[in-house]
C-alpha positions in Angstrom: 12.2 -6.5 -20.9 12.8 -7.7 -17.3 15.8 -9.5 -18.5 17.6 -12.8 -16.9 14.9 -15.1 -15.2 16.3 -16.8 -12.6 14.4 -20.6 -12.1 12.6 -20.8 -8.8 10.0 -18.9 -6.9 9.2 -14.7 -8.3 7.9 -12.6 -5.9 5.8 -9.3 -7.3 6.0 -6.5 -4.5 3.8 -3.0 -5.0 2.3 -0.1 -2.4 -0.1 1.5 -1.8 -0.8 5.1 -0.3 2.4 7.0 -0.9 0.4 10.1 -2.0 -2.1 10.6 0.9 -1.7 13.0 4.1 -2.4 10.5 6.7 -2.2 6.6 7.9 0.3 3.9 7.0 2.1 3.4 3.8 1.3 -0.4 2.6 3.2 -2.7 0.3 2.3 -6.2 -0.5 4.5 -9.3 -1.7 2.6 -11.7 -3.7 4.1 -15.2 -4.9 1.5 -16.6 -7.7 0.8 -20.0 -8.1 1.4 -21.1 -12.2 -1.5 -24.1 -11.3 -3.8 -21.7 -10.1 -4.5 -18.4 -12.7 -6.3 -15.5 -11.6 -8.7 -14.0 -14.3 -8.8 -10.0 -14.8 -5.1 -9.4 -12.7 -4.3 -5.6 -13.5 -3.2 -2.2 -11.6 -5.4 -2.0 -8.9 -6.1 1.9 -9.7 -8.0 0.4 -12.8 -10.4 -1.5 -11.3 -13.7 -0.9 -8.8 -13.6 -0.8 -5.3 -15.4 -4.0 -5.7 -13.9 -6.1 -8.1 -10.7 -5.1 -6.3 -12.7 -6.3 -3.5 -13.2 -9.7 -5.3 -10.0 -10.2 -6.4 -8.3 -9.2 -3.1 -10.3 -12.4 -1.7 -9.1 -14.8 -4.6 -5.6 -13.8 -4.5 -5.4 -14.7 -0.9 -7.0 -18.0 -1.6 -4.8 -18.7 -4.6 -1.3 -17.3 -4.2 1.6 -19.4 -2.8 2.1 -16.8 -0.3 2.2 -13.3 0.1 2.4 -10.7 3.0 1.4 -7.3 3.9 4.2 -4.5 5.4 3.5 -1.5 6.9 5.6 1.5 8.0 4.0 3.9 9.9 3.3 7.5 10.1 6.1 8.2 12.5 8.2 6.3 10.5 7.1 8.0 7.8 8.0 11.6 9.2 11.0 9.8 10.3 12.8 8.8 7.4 10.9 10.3 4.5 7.6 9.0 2.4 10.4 7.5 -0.1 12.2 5.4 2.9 9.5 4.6 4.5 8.3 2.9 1.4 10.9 1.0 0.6 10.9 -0.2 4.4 7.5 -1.3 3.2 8.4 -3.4 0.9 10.9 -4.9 3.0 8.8 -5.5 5.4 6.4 -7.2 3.1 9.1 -9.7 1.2 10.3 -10.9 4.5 6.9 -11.6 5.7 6.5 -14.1 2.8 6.2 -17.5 4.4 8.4 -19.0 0.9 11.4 -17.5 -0.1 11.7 -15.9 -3.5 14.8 -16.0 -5.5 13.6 -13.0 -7.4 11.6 -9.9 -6.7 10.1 -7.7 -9.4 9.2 -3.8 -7.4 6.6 -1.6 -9.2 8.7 1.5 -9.8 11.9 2.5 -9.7 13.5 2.2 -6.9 13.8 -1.2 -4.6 14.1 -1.9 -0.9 17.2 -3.5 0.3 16.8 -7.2 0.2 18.9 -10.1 -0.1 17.6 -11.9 -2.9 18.0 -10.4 -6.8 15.3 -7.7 -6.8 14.5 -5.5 -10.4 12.6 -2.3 -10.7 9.7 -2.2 -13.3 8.6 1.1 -14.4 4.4 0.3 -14.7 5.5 -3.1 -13.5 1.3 -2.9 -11.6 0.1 -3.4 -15.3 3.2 -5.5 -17.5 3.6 -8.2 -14.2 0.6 -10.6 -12.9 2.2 -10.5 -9.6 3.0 -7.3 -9.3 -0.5 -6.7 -10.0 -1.8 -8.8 -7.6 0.3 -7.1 -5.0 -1.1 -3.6 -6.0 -4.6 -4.8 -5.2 -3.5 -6.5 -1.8 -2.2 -3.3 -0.8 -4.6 -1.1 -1.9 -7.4 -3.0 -0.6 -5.7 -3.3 3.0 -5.2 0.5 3.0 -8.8 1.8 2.0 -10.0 -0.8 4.8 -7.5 1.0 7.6 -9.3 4.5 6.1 -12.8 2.6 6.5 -12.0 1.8 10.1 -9.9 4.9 11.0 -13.3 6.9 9.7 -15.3 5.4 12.7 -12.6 7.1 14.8 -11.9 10.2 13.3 -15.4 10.8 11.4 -14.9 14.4 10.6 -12.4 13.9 8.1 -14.3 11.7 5.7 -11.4 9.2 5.6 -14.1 6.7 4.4 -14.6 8.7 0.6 -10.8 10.1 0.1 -9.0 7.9 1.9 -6.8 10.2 3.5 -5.7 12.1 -0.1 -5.6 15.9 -0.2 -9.1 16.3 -1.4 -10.9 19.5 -1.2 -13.0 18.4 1.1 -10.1 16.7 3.6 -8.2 19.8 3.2 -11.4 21.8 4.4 -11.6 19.2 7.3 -8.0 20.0 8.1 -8.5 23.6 8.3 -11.7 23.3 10.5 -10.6 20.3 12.8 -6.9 20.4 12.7 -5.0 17.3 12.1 -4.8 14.1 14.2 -2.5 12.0 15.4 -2.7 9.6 12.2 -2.2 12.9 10.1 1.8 12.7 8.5 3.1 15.9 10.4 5.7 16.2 7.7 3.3 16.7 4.8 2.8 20.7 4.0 -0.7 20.5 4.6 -1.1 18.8 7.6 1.9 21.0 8.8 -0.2 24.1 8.4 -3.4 22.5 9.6 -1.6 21.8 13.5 -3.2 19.2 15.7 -6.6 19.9 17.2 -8.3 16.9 16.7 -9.8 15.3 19.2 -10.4 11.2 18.9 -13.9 10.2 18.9 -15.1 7.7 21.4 -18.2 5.5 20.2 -20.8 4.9 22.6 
């Protein structure tokens, strides 16, 4: 299925936030350790907030090594929500303090790397790493929202976590967009930018 496995260190590489109209696109590299199984490893849109929570902490503790990239939302209106992924991903596999000599990518399409690198269509649910990366991501993301939403409170990043939800349209239409909105997205394009940043007290 994911044919030749080379011998040495696999790397499992996924993202998270492709599909919402503001903040960072995230991907995660994740090398796990054979000694050292995680318990209940699966696509990170499966599982609670809170057992993502749980295994978020456990991976970190666990895993050989793994990384977070980010590319941001000028570089997402830069190159395109597709590019700016795979820059991601990059971004994430070089940050990996061990060098893999493979790298399995949810999906199918891959970042440019120097190592052997293979798509997996579904790969968040067929590959324990691949898994685990998913849930770094996803996890690192809806924390950015959580922090954003002290910030930017009118826009409820805190429940959608910045997807085109009914209610963060409505916000967009009443507010405007903010600087952390992706300008090239349709709906933040029609929205403009009125937003003003909050300051705490």
């Amino acid at each position: 299925m994911l044919g030749w496995v080379a011998p040495g260190l696999m790397a499992g590489v996924d993202e998270a936030g492709r599909g919402p109209l503001a903040g960072p696109v995230v991907a995660a590299a994740v090398i796990l350790d054979e000694l050292r199984p995680i318990q209940g490893l699966a696509d990170s849109k499966t599982l609670t907030a809170a057992r993502r929570e749980r295994l978020y902490d456990e991976i970190r503790a666990k895993a050989l090594c793994c990384a977070i990239g980010e590319a941001s939302v000028e570089e997402i209106d830069r190159l395109n929500i597709l590019q700016a992924t795979l820059l991601a991903m990059q971004r994430a596999v070089l940050g990996l303090r061990l060098k893999p000599v493979r790298v399995l990518v949810d999906g199918n399409q891959l970042p440019v790397l120097d190592v052997l690198a293979e798509a997996v269509v579904k790969g968040d649910a067929l590959v324990p790493a691949i898994s685990a990366a998913s849930i770094l991501a996803k996890v690192h993301r809806d924390r950015w929202c959580s922090e954003i939403h002290v910030r930017f409170p009118q826009y409820g990043f805190d429940a959608h976590k910045g997807y085109g939800t009914a209610a963060h349209l409505q916000a967009l239409r009443q507010h405007g967009a903010c600087a952390l909105h992706r300008q090239s997205f349709a709906p933040v394009r029609e929205a403009g930018i009125r937003a003003e940043l909050v300051v705490g007290p």
